[in-house]
N, C-alpha and C positions, 0 to 999 in steps of 0.2 A: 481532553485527556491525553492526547497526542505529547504533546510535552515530559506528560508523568510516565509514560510508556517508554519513550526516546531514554526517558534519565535511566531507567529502572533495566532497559536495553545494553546502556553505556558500558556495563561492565561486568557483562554475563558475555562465556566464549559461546555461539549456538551453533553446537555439535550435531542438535539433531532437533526435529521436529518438536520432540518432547521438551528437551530444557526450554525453548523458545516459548510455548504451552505457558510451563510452569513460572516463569520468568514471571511474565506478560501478569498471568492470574493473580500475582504478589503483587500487582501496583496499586496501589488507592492515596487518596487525598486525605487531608487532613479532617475534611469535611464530610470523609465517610463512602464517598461515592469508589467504586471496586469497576474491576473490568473484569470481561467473562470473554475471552477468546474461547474463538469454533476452528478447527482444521476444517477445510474443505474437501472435499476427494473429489470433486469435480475433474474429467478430464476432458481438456478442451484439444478443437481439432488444429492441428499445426497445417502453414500457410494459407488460412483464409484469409481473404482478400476482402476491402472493402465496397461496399457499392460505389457508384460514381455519384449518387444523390447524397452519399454521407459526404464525398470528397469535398460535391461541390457548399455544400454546406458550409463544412467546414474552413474552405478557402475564405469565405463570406467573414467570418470571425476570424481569423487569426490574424496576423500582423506579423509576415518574417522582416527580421534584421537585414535591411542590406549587403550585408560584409557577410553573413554566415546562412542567411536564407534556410531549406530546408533539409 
């Protein structure tokens, strides 16, 4: 659905929370299938930092570019 959402995006100005909303809720597919956007009000804490068990994880899976690393 990500695609029909991007199109349906492309040419709305998003002034505010609401048009975005409303936008988003007008997309559907030819085949019927609709989307239902949630706002979140969730307020998350600013500069938390990772564990060093997610880093080292994380190290394990990535792969940086030589020239641009991280």
């Amino acid at each position: 659905m990500f695609c029909h959402v991007a199109r349906r995006l492309s040419s709305v100005i998003l002034d505010s929370h609401q048009t975005a909303l409303e936008a988003v809720q007008r997309t559907h597919t030819q085949t019927g299938f609709t989307v239902t956007p949630r706002l979140l009000d969730t307020l998350y804490e600013l500069g938390r930092k990772c564990s060093e068990t997610f880093l080292d994880i994380n190290d394990k899976f990535i792969r940086y570019d030589p020239v641009l690393r991280k």
